[in-house]
Each structure stands twice: as C-alpha cells, then as structure tokens.
N, C-alpha and C positions, 0 to 999 in steps of 0.2 A: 519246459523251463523258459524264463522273461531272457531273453538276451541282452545285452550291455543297451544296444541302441534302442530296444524296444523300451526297455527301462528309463531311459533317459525319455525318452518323448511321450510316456507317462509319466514321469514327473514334470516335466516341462507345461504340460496341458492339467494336471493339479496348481501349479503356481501359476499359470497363464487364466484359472477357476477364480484366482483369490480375490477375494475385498481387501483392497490394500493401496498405499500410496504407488509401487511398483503398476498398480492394472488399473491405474486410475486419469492415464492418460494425461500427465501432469507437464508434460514435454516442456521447458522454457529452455532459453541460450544459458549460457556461465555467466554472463554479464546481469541480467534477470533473476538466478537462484544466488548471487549473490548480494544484488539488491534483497531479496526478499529472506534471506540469512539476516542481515541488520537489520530489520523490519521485525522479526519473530524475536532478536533480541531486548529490541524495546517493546515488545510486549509485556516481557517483565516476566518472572516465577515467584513472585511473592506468594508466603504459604498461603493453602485458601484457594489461590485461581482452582476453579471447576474445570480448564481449558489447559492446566498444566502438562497431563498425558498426551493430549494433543499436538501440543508447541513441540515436546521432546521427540515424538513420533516423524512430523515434520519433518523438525529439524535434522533429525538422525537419515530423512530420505535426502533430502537436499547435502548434508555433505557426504553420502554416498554419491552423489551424482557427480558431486566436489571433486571426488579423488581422494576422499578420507574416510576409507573408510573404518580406521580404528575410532573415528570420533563418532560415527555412522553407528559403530556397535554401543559403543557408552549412549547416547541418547537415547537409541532403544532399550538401552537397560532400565536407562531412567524412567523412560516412559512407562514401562510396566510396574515399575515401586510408583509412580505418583498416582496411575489409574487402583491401584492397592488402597493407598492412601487413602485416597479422596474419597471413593465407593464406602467404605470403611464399612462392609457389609459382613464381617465376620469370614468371609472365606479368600481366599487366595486367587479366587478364579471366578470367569462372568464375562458375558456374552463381551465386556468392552473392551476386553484384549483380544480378539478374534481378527482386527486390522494391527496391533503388534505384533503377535505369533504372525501374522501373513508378511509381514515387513522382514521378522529375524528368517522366516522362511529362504524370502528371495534374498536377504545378505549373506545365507552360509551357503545359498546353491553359488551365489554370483562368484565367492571366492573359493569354488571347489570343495566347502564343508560341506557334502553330500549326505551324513551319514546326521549330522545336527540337523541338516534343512528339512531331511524327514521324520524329524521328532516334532519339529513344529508344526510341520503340515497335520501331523498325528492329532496335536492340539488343537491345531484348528478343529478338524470332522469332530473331536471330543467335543469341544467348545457348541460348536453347530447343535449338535444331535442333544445337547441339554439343553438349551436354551435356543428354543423353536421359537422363530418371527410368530408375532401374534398373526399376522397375516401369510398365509403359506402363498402369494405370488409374489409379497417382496419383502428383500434382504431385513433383517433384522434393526429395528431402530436405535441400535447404540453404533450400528455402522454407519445407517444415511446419517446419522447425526454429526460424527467425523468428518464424511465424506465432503457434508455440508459445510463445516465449519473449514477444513483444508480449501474447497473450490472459491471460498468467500475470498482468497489471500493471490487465488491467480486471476487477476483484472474483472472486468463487468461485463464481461461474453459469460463467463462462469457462474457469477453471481443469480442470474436467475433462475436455473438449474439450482445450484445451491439453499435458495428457498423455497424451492419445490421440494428439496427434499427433507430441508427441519419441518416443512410441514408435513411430510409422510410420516417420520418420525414421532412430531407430536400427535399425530391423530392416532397413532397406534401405543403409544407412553406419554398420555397428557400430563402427567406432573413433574417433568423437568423442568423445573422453571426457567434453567439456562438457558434449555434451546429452545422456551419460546422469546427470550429478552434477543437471541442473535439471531434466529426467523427474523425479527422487526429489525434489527440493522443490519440485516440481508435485504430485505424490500427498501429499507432507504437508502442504503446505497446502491439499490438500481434506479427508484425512482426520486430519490430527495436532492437530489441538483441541479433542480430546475427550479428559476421563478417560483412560478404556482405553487399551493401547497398542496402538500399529498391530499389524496381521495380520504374523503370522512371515513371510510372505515379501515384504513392502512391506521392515522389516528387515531381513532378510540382504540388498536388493538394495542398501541402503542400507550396510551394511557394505562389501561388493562396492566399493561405487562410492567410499566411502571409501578403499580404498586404492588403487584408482586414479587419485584426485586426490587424494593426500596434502596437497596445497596449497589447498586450498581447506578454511578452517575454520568458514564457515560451514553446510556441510555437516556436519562434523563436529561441530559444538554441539546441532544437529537431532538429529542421529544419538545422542549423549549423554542429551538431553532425553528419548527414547524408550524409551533403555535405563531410565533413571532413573524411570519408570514402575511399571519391572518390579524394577529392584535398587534399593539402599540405599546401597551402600558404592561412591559413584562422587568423593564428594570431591577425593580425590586429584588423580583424571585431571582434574578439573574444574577443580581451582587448576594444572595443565599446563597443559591448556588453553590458559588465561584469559594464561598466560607468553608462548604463542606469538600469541597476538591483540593483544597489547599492542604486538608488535613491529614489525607488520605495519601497510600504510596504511589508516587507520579509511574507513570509508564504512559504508552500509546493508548490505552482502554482508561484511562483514572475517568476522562473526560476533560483533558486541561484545552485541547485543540478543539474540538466545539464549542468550549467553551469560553475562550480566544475567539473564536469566530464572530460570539453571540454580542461578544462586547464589542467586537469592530464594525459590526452591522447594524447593532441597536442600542449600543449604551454609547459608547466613545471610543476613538482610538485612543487617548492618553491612558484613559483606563485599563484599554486590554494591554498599553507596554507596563503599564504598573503592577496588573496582575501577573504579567510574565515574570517583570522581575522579580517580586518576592517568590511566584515559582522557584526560581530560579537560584537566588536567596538561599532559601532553606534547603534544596536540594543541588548545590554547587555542581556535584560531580555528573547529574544524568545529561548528557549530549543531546536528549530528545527535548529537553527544555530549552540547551540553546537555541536549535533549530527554532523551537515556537516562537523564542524572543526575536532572533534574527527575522522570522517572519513579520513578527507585530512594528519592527520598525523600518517593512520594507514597505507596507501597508502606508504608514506614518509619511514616511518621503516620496511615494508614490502620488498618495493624496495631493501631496502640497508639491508637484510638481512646477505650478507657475509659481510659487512665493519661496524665499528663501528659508529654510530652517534655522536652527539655531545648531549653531557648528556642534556643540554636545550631541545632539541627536546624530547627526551627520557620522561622528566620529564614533559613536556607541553602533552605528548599525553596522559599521564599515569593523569595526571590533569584531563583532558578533559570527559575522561570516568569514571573518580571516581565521575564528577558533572552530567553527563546524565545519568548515571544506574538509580539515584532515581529517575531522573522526567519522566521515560519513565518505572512506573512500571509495566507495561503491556505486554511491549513489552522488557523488563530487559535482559532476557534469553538469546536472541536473543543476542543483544547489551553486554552480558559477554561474547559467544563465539567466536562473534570478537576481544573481548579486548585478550582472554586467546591465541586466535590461531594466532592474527598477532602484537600484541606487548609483552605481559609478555611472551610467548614462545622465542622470537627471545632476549631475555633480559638477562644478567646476578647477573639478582638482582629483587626482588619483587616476588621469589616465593612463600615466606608465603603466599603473597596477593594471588599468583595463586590458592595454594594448596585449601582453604575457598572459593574461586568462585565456581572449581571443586566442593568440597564440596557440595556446597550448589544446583549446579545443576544437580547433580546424585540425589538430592533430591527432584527436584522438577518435574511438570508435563509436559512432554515433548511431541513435534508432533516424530512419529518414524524418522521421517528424522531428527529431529533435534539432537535427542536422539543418532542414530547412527555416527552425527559428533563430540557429544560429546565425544563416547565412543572412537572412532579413536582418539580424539585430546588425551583424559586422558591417553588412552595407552602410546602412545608417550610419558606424560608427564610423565608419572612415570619410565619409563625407562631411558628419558636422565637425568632427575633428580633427581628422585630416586632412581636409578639405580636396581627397582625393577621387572626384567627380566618374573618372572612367570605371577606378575599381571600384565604384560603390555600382555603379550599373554592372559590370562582371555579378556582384554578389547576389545584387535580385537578381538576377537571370539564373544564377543555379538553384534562386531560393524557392523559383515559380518552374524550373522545371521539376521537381520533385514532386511526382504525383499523389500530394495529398492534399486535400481538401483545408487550410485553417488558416486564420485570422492573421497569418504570414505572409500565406502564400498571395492571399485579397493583397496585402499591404506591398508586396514587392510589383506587384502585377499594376497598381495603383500609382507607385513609381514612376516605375519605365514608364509607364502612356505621360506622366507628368514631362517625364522628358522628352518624350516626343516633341509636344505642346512648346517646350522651352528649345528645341532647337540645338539639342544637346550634339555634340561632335561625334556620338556613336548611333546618332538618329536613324541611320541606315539600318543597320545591322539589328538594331531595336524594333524596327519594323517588322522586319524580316523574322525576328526570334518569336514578337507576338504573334504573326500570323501562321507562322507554324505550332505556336502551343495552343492555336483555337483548333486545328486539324484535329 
C-alpha cells in the first residue's frame, strides 16, 4: 500500500505532468500580473470572442497568484461554460478543457482540496486518452494553441515561441481560423516595430488570413499599417476602416489603437484626435478609449513642440490624463511619465501639477528602465524650471549609472560631458563619475 508521502509525490509529479498555466512557467512580479489583470480586462468578453475561455482561464491563474483565490475559482468556472459555449459542438467535453481541468487541478491541490484535485487530474488522462494529438510527439493543438495565445500577453522574449506554437497548432488543425489571424499578430508583434516592412511572405499570410476573417479589424489595421510602409495612397481605405471600427464593440482587439496609429502616421493627427473623440463619444464609459485619446493629444503637442498650441488642445490633453491616471492604477506610473515628458514638460504652466507627479514617482516602485527615464526626464526638469543646475547633474548621474542601454541613458550621458565643456562647478566629480562608468 502507497504511503501518505509516496502518494503526495505522485501526485505532485501528475500536476508537475500538466499543460496548464501552473507548468507554463509564467513567473512575473505583483506589480506585472497586475498590470496584465487590466490589460486582459480591456480585452473585453463581448459574446462571440473565440478567445473568451482563454481570458477567464488567465485571468483565474493571475488572481490565484493575486491572493484571490475565490475569484481564481469563479473564472475557472467561467472558463469552462464559455469553452462550452463557443465549441457549441454538442457534447460537454473536448480536448479544449484539458489546460482548465489542469488549472482547477493545481487550485484544489494548492488549497488542500486533495480529494477534488484528483478528480480533475482523472479528466485530464480521460480527456488525453480520447482526444489523441494528431501527432503523437507533440501535445495536442487545442493546448499549443492556448499556450500560444497566453505567451503572446508575457512581453516579446515569449512571443516568438508563441508563434512557433499557433504554427504547430495550425499544421496539425488547419481550419481554425482564429489561430491562424493570431499566428500573424504573433509574427507582427515580434517583427512589425520596426521601420522596414515585414518580409513579403509574413504579408501575404497576413492578407491570406485577412480574408478569412473578414471580421476581425484588428487584423486588418496591422495588415494596413504594413502595407502603409511600402504605399502612400492608403487614406481612403483608412477612413473605411476607421467606419467599420466605430461600429463595432471597442476593446484592446476592436482595432481602434492601430488604427489611431494609422492616422497619426499617414492621414493626420487632427484626424486621429477626431477619430478618438467620437470613439470616445459613443463609448463614454470604456477607460481604454481615454487612454487612446489621451495618447492622440500627447502626439498633437509633442509634434508642435516649438509652436504654441491652442490653449483648448492644451487643456483637453491635460483633462484626459488627469481622468486615466486613476483608472489605470496599475499601470499609473507609466501613464505619468508620458504625461510629465511629452505634455506638462513642453507647457508653460501646470508645473505645480509636474513638480507632485515627479514627486511621487521618485517614490515609488520602479522597473530600472523606467526608473532611469525618470531620472533623465527630472534632471531636465529641474533645471529648465528650477533652474537647479547641481541637482539636475545629481539626476543624470543616477540616470547613466543604471545599467541599461536607452535613449535616456545616451541623453544624460550627453549632459554631463555638456557640462563638463561649460565648466559646470561639479566639473570634478563629473569627470570622475564618467571615467568610472567607461570602466
């Protein structure tokens, strides 16, 4: 007979087996899974999403991680009624709950449900043993296809593992049409952020998959963006476009943020804050559309940097981000160092308001890159506006010891040698500090 500890470490090495967000190596901070908790909220659950079971599955692992886990158990509930749902294949069961049964698995072991965790592991092997991988050396493609679509949401290290795997997926179940539209904003978002346009055949698969899901426009604004690259004369389609996004239910996937892009890159900026507002208009209540607008008029007064704006603009962009900081308090930080570096910086008025943002995010907890844009932006600021010469060289100096490589670090490093050149009263110490950060 199994002894208490024998039994425990077979079970332990059955859940340690499983396809599942638990053994998917998902590791991020608190600070990270709660950015990406508001992130999976604007993705939206309008009936329809193919990617609903998904979100809930997610979602239910990240506020397990949270510390919640009664809400941990409700979204896995969920998840399993919407993958029902949507399959609509007549039976109750199918290979696409094989990562929720592995999920509810590891949540009744984690809280001591020992006796539930091995009913689901039961479903699993059940699940498995019916629904054989078309290919017997890898997992079954209704999992890479998850796996895939979860890795896409942890940064761009993951992303291209991610479409390595919709493409295992679709080579073994070619007619899901969903995961061949998010294969292709898998591949653009590892390679669509650069200048050049993607390779001709990343595009044409990307055409391809366009008209096979004519309905999906966020696909199609990518697919635009790409071409717009290469052509001039895409206006037109671009203000179509922007007809059929309008009409459709806004979230993170509608396509309104490429689409925002498309016009700020190739039609006009007045256009895309125009587009944003009636976004925005018609959909009052979604915070994801502030944000867009808040971008399109940070754009606006970035642009016109050396010319004065029209106080209206000024005062609508400065609106905009005083109403998104609080609903996006996760991701806050972020969203002040845009506000500080490309509107109240280029402003002649509202630096109180600047001084208390600073303020408050020298205090708070920052990723080192973020932390080093801060310190470059506050240098700056306290010199043009405070004209406090010493502590703006204090701030590059912590902004260029931060060992990362970015367009801050260049910019404080750029500084200091200026001051050298000028003879600055901490020229010494200057010296001193750059010949140690070339060691």
């Amino acid at each position: 007979m199994m002894s208490a500890a024998q039994s425990q470490t077979t079970m332990e090495a059955k859940l340690g087996a499983l396809q599942c967000h638990f053994t998917w190596d998902l590791d991020s901070s608190k600070s990270e899974l709660l950015i990406l908790r508001d992130m999976l909220e604007d993705i939206g659950s309008e009936e329809g999403n193919s990617w609903l079971g998904h979100i809930y599955n997610l979602q239910g692992y990240i506020h397990y991680q949270l510390g919640f886990t009664e809400e941990a158990r409700c979204f896995f509930s969920r998840a399993a009624e919407a993958f029902r749902q949507i399959r609509n294949t007549g039976s109750d069961e199918g290979p696409w709950l094989v990562v929720n049964y592995g999920n509810l698995a590891w949540l009744h072991h984690q809280l001591g449900e020992q006796a539930e965790s091995e009913t689901y592991l039961s479903k699993v092997d059940t699940l498995l043993k019916e629904y054989l991988s078309p290919s017997e050396d890898e997992i079954h493609p209704e999992i890479y296809a998850e796996k895939a679509w979860t890795l896409m949401k942890f940064g761009r290290d993951k992303r291209l593992l991610a479409a390595d795997y919709f493409k295992r997926a679709i080579r073994m179940q070619p007619g899901m049409v969903e995961w061949q539209t998010s294969h292709l904003i898998a591949l653009v978002n590892v390679y669509g952020h650069r200048d050049e346009p993607l390779e001709e055949n990343i595009l044409e698969k990307m055409r391809i998959a366009k008209e096979n899901d004519p309905d999906n426009l966020y696909l199609a604004a990518l697919y635009l963006l790409e071409r717009a690259k290469k052509e001039r004369n895409i206006q037109d389609e671009v203000r179509e476009l922007a007809k059929r996004v309008l009409r459709k239910p806004q979230s993170s996937y509608s396509g309104i943020r490429p689409l925002l892009r498309l016009y700020r890159q190739y039609v006009s900026e007045d256009e895309a804050i125009d587009l944003a507002e009636e976004a925005l208009k018609r959909h009052p209540d979604k915070r994801l559309l502030k944000w867009c607008a808040a971008n399109c008029y940070k754009w606006r007064v970035y642009s016109h940097r050396e010319n004065p704006l029209e106080p209206r603009m000024i005062d609508r962009a400065i609106s905009l981000y005083t109403e998104v900081i609080p609903l996006y308090p996760h991701s806050s930080n972020k969203i002040k160092l845009d506000f500080v570096e490309n509107i109240v910086a280029k402003l002649n008025h509202g630096q109180a308001e600047a001084d208390q943002i600073y303020e408050d995010l020298l205090e708070s907890d920052l990723k080192p890159a973020d932390r080093q844009r801060l310190y470059n932006l506050y240098a700056k600021h306290v010199f043009f506006i405070h004209n406090e010469s010493n502590k703006s060289v204090e701030y590059h100096m912590k902004a260029a010891e931060i060992p990362h490589q970015s367009v801050y670090r260049e910019s404080s490093i750029r500084e200091l040698e200026k001051s050298i050149r000028r003879r600055h009263s901490m020229c010494g110490e200057i010296i001193h500090f750059l010949a140690n950060l070339k060691d």
